[in-house]
C-alpha positions in Angstrom: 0.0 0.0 0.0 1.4 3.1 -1.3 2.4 5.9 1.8 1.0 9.2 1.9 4.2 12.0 2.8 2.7 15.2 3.2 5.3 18.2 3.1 3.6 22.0 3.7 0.9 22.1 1.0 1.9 19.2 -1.1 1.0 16.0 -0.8 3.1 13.1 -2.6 3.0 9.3 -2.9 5.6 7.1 -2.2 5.4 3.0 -3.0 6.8 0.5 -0.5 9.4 -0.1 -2.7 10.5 2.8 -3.4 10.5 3.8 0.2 12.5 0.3 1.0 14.7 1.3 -2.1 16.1 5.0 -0.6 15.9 3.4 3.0 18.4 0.1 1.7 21.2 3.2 0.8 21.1 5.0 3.8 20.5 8.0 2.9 17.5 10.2 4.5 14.7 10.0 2.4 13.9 13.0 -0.1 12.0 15.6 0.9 9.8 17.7 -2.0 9.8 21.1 -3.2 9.7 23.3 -0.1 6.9 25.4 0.1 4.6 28.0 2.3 0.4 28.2 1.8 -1.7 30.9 2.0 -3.4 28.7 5.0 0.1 28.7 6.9 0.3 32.6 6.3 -3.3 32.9 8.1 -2.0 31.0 10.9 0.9 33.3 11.6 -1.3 36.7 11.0 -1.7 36.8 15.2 -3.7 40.2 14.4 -4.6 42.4 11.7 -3.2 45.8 10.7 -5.6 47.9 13.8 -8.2 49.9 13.6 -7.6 53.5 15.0 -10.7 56.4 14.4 -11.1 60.1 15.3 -12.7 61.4 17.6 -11.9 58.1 19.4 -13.8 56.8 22.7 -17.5 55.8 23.6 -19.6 58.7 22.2 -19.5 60.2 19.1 -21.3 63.4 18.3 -22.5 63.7 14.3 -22.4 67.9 13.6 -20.7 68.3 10.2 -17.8 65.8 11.0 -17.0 62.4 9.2 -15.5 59.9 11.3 -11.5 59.4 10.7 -10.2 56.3 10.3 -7.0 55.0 9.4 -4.6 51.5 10.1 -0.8 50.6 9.6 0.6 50.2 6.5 2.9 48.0 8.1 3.9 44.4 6.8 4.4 41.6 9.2 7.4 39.6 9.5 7.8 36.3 11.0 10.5 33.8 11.4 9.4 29.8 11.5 10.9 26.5 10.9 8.9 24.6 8.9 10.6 20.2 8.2 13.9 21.9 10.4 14.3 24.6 8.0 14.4 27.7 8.9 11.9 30.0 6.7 11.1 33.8 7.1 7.6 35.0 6.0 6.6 38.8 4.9 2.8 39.9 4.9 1.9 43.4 3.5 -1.5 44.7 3.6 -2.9 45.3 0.4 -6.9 47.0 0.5 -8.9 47.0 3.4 -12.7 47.0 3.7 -14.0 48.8 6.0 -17.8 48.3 7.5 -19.0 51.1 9.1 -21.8 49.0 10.8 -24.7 51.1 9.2 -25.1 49.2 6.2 -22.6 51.1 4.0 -19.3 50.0 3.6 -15.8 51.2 1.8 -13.1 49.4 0.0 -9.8 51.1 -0.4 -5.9 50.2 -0.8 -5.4 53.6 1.2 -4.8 52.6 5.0 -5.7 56.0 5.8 -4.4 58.5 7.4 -4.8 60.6 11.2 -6.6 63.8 11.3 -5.9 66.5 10.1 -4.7 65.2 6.5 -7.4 62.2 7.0 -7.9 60.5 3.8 -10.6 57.4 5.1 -13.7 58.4 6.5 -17.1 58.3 7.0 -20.3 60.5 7.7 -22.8 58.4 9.7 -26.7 59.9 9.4 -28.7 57.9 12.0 -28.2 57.9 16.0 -28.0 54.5 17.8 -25.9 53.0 20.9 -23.3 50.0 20.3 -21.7 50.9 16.7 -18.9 49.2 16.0 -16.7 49.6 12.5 -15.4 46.0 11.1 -12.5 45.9 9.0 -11.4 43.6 6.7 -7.2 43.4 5.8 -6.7 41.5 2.3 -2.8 40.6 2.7 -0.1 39.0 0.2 2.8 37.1 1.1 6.1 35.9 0.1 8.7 33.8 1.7 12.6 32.8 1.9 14.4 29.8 3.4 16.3 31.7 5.7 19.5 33.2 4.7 19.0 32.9 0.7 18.0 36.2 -1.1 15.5 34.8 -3.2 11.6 35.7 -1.7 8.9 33.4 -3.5 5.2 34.2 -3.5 2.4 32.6 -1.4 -0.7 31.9 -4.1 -3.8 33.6 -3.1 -4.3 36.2 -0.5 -4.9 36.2 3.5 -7.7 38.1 5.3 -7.9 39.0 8.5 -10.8 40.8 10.6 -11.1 43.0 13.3 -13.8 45.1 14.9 -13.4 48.6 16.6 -14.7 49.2 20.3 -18.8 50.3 20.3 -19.6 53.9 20.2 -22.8 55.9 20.3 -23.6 58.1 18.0 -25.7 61.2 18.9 -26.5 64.5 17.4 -25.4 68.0 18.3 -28.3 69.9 20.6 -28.4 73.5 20.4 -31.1 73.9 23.0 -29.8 77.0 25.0 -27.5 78.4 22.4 -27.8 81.4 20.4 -27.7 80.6 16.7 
């Protein structure tokens, strides 16, 4: 019965007697092409890219002011050993969806930018308690057996998703104020 030898994402068969042929010289039995998945990316992504937003905190007033939102640009590195070989793995960010959690959402491959030169935001309309924004991080990887200079790509793309703390949304009241 032929054995199964899985290595990262690849799966290859190996006969008895060819297993019995490579064990009968002594030498360590051949491994295949090394290689990382986009599911072994996923599981080193600890965390997505953040989610930071202006006016920050628990209540947010709407009077003629979008709600700023930005997250890092920053790619994620990490060092693993995958089979005893030592492998380093990049992920960038590349677009990020954000759901504002009022029906209406934005896609972008800006991460944004703090206020004052904010470049993501978004004007909610309607009051309500417990909003919170969602965003999605579409990432792309690459990897290196550690040491070489030559970076191969991970096929497909990762996504991670994180959600903001609630806030409450209220409008401005100008009871008691002189227009």
């Amino acid at each position: 019965m032929p054995k199964l030898v899985a290595f990262f994402d690849k799966t290859e068969i190996v006969t008895p007697e060819e297993c019995k042929a490579q064990a009968n010289t002594g030498a360590p039995l051949a491994a295949g092409p090394t290689t990382v998945s986009n599911e072994q990316v996923a599981r080193l992504i600890p965390h997505g890219s953040g989610i930071n937003r202006y006016p920050s905190g628990e209540i947010f007033v709407i009077f003629k002011q979008p709600m700023m939102v930005w997250t890092s640009p920053d790619k994620q590195t990490f060092n693993i050993t995958l089979l005893g070989t030592a492998i380093e793995v990049e992920a960038t960010p590349t677009s990020f969806n954000w759901d504002w959690g009022d029906g209406q959402s934005f896609e972008t491959t800006d991460p944004g930018t703090p206020y004052p030169n904010y470049t993501v935001s978004h004007a909610y309309e309607v009051t309500g308690d417990g909003y919170v924004i969602r965003l999605r991080t579409s990432w792309s990887a690459r990897w290196r057996i550690a040491g070489q200079t030559q970076w191969h790509q991970v096929n497909g793309t990762v996504t991670t998703t994180e959600t903001s703390s609630p806030f409450n949304l209220y409008f401005a009241d100008s009871y008691g104020t002189t227009p």
